[in-house]
N, C-alpha and C positions, 0 to 999 in steps of 0.2 A: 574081064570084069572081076573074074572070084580071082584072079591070082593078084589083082591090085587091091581086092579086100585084105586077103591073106598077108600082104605084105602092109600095110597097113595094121595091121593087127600086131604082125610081126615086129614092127616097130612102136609100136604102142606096148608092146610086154617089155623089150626088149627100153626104154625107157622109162619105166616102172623100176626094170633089176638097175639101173645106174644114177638113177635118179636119188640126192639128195636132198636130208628131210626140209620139207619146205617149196620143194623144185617143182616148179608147175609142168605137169604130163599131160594136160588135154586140158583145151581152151575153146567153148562154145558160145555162141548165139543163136539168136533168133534167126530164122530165113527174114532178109528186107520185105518179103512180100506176104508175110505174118504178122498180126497187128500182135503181138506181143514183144515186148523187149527184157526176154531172158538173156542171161550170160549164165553160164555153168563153168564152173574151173574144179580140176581133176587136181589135187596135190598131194605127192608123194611122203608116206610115213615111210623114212629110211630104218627105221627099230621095227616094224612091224610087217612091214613092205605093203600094208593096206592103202588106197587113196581116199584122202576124205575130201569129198565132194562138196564147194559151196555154188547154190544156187542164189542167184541175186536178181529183182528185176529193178528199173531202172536204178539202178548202182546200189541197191539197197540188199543187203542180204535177210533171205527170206526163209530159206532150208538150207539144211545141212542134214548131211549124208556119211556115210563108211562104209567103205565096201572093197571090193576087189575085181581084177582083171582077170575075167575067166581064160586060164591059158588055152591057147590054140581057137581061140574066138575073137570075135569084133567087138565085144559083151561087157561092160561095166554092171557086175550085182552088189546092188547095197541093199539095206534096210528100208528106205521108202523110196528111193529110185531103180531102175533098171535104164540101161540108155546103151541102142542099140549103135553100133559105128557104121557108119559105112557113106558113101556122096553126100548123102541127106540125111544127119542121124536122129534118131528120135531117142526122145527120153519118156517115160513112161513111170507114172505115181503107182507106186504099191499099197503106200498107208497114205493117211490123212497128214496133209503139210497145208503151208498160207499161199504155196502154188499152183499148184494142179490136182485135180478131184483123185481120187483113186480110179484107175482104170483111164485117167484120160492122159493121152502123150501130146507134145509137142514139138516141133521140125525143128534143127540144127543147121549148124554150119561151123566147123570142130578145126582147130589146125592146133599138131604136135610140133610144140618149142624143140629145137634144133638141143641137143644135150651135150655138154662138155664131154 
């Protein structure tokens, strides 16, 4: 289990450093069996190496985020999200957005685009 986090992480940094700007690095949803209909997409600043984060519910973008991949973790830190990796990830409000309360998180389901 932690060496398939670990490696999962691994390739989540490791997608970050090759990823160009624009290049989507981490692509979520809601679990089907969560009555919300979140999407989160992770996209690569190739000038910065930061990903800015848009959150969207039903196709509507709602928040927006910047932040970074904490190395040697599973760990997205921005400014009003934190969103943790792993089988079932959670995303978690810091500040006040039109998505979720501060303190409250929501269930994932995350897959990393294959990178040139």
């Amino acid at each position: 289990m932690k060496t398939m986090i670990l490696a999962g992480a691994m390739v989540l940094a490791a997608s970050v450093a090759q990823a160009s700007d624009g290049q989507v690095v981490f692509h979520c949803e809601s679990l089907p069996t969560v009555d919300s209909a979140l999407t989160v997409m992770g996209v690569a600043d190739e000038i910065t190496s930061d990903v800015d984060v848009v959150v969207m519910v039903a196709g509507q973008v709602k928040a927006q985020d910047r932040g970074g991949l904490i190395e040697g973790t599973t760990r997205f830190e921005g400014h009003v999200f934190d969103i943790e990796f792993d089988h079932v990830t959670r995303i978690i409000a810091k500040q006040a957005n039109d998505v979720l309360s501060v303190g409250q998180a929501d269930s994932l389901i995350c897959t990393y685009p294959t990178l040139p």
